[in-house]
matplotlib code that plots the C-alpha trace (Angstrom):
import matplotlib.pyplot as plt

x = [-4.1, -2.1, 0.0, 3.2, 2.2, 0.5, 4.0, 5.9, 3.5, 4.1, 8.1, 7.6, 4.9, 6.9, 10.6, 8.1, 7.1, 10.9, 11.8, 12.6, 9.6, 11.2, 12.4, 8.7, 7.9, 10.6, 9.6, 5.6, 6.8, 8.4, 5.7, 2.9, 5.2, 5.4, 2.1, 1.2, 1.6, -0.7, -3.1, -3.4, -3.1, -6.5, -8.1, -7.8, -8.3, -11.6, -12.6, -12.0, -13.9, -17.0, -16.5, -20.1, -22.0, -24.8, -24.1, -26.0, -26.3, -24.0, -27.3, -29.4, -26.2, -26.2, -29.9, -29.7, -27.1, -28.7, -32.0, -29.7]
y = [-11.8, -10.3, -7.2, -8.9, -11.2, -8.7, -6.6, -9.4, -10.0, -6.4, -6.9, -10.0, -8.1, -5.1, -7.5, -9.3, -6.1, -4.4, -7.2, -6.9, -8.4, -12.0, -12.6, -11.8, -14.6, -16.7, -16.6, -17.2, -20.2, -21.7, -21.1, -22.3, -25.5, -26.5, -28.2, -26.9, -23.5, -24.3, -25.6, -22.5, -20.3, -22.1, -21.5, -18.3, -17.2, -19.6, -17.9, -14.2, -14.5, -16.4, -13.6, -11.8, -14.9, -15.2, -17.2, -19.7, -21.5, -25.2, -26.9, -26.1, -27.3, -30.6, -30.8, -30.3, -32.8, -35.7, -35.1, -35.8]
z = [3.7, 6.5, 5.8, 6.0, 3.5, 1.5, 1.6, 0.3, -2.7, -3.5, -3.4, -5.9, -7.9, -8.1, -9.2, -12.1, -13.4, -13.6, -15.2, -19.2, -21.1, -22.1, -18.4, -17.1, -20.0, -18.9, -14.7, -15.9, -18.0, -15.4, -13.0, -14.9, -15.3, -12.0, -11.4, -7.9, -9.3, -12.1, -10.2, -7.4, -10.8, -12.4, -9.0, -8.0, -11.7, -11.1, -7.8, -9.1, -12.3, -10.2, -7.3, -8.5, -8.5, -6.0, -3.7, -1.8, 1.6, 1.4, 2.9, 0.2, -2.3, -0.5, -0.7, -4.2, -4.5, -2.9, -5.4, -7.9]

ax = plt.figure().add_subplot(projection="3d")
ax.plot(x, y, z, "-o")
ax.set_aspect("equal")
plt.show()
């Protein structure tokens, strides 16, 4: 992430969170509605909770998937 990007995730963070509690409801509703959202939503939240896997070399994956 570069810093200008970084800078204006912290505007929109920062908006979201000044907002009264059933506009921040409102803003996520209509978010998680809008299916390309969603979908980059699932993923991240994917990719951060598997962040402390180990990891392992995509030959050896391959490999593993042509035994199959």
């Amino acid at each position: 992430m570069t810093k200008a990007q970084a800078a204006t995730a912290d505007v929109f963070l920062t908006a979201l969170k000044a907002l009264p509690k059933a506009e921040r409801d409102a803003v996520l509703v209509r978010i998680a509605r809008e299916k390309p959202f969603a979908q980059d939503i699932l993923d991240l939240a994917l990719i951060a909770r598997r962040r402390r896997e180990p990891s392992r070399p995509f030959r050896d994956y391959l490999a593993e998937r042509k035994a199959r």
